[in-house]
Phi, psi and omega in degrees: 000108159306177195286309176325320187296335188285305167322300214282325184297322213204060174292323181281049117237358163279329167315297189306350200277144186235167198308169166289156183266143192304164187018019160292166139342154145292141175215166149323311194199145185241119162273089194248112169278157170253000170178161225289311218264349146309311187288311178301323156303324186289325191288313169318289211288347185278310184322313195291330178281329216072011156306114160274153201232107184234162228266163212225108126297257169271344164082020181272325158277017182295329155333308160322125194098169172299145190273137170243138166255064222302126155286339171233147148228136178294075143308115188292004211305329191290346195295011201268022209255141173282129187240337171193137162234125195252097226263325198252007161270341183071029158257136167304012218260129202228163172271168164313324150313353212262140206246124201289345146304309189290307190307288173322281176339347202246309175295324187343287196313313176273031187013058158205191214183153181274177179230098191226161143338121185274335192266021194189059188341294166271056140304150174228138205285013204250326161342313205262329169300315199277329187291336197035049161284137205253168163236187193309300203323340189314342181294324178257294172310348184077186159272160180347286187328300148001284193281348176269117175291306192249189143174134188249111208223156208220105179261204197272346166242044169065079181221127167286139155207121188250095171240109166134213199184160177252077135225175200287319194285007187275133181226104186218149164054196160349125181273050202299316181308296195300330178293297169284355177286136169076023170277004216357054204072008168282341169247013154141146182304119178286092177259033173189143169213167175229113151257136171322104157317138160251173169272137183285131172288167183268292181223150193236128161236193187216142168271186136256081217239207185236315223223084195273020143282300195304350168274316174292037188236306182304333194225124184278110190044087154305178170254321172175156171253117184250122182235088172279211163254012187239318217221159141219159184227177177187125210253126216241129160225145157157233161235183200333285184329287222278348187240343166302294188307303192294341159330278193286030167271297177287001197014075156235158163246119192301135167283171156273154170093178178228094141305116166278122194280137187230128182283148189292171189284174193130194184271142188234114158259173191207127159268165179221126166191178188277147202327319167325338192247353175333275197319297215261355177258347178256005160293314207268004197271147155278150208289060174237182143342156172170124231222061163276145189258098176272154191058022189222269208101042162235156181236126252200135189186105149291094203195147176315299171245105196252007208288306180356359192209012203291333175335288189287320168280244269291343197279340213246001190098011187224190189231175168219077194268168184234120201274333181170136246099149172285154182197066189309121156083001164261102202287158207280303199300286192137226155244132178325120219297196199257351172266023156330325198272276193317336163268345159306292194286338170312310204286327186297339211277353164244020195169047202293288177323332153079042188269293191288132163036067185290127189109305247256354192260179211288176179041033178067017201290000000 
């Protein structure tokens, strides 16, 4: 669609329109809405035109996926606000915007702490939801998903929907928190969310070991077992006592703190498969970086191309997606799961026109 084409269609959004966002796509038009029932009128209005829309948090995940060609982008920049803390209920509630630095920061003083990604500060939670990316803690903690009480979403063709409640036993309708993680914006621009809190433990280290089967055999519930191309750790929280025994368990000596091993800048592929198959994906990597998660089964590999082994992960029931970086002429995904016909039908009943992040999901969906 052209820019004429655009004026005449769609003038209340060109009124809106603001300078472009640093390092996004080129588009028609750029849009930093200031609340849900504004982005929902723009999102009516791309639909009712046939716009497509893609949506701009922290920008750390775009890579992911099929690449979209926006005629608009959303910037989440207004989305930044703490809307509730419940310190003794131990709920969250932040807009989509809110950046996973602003999070730690904000709980640190009441010593306690979301269960998000650790590496990647200016990520933004509604980014990190849609994308449904986990950080090391998942081993004891589980995943992203786990942890969302509520979420509130803008779908595509400009409907406020709101699934779950902020107490933990509430189960109603839609299982939308679980739905929308890892939707990557296909059932609706995520702008609100409510998260499970944990209490931050009094002290946290790290071991060092040789053998990260033999640790997770050894060690009752970890915060993660880490397997680098340099190292292995194996990362402890609770107190003094409880991490001296699991040491000497471990025939190590605790560091204080958690280092989180960080992969060189570049292109990422991430293997995924069940935690049983950790060892052996980790047999198949080529002599680069590497980052495995024992007992999760994901493996994280700085490289250009990883699909060479994609054979075998898929074989095993897992995937070889590519997390970050360009990667021309390699589809990201792979081959598309076997609920394809089933999310094709979810996404119309949020997003019938197929306007957000059009594409961008396994098989061009």
């Amino acid at each position: 669609m052209g820019v004429t084409s655009v004026r005449a269609i769609v003038p209340s959004l060109l009124a809106r329109a603001t300078d472009p966002i640093e390092g996004a796509p080129e588009s028609r038009l750029t849009l930093r809405p200031g609340s849900a029932e504004e982005l929902a009128e723009q999102l009516q209005a791309c639909s009712a035109s046939g716009l497509s829309v893609l949506v701009w948090g922290g920008g750390t995940h775009q890579a992911m996926g099929h690449r979209v060609v926006p005629d608009v982008i959303v910037a989440m920049v207004a989305f930044a606000n703490v809307v509730d803390h419940q310190a003794e209920d131990m709920t969250l509630v932040v807009e989509g915007g809110v950046t996973l630095g602003a999070i730690d920061a904000l709980l640190g003083p009441h010593r306690q702490m979301a269960i998000v990604p650790e590496m990647t500060p200016r990520s933004t939670i509604g980014g990190v939801v849609a994308t449904g990316m986990s950080g090391y803690r998942r081993a004891r903690y589980g995943p992203t998903r786990d942890h969302l009480l509520e979420v509130t979403l803008v779908t595509g063709d400009g409907r406020v929907v709101r699934g779950g409640g902020r107490v933990v036993k509430n189960v109603q309708g839609y299982d939308l928190m679980r739905l929308s993680c890892g939707s990557f914006g296909s059932l609706g621009v995520i702008v609100q969310v409510c998260l499970k809190l944990w209490p931050r433990p009094a002290v946290a280290a790290t071991v060092a070991v040789d053998d990260a089967d033999r640790a997770t055999g050894v060690v009752h519930r970890p915060w993660a077992v880490i397997e680098t191309d340099r190292r292995t750790t194996v990362h402890l929280a609770g107190t003094n006592e409880e991490i001296d025994a699991q040491a000497a368990r471990l025939g190590g000596d605790p560091v204080p703190g958690h280092a989180w091993p960080v992969l060189p800048d570049g292109p990422v592929w991430s293997v995924r498969v069940p935690a049983n198959c950790t060892r052996e994906a980790i047999r198949r990597l080529p002599p680069v970086s590497f980052v495995a998660q024992h007992g999760v089964g994901v493996v994280d590999v700085a490289t250009d191309d990883l699909t060479a082994i994609r054979p075998w992960a898929e074989a095993q029931g897992g995937s070889v997606v590519r997390v970050r970086g360009a990667a021309d002429g390699l589809d990201p995904w792979g081959t598309p799961p076997a609920t394809a016909a089933l999310q094709r039908r979810i996404i119309a009943r949020f997003d019938p026109d197929r306007v957000i992040n059009p594409g961008r999901l396994p098989g061009g969906l």
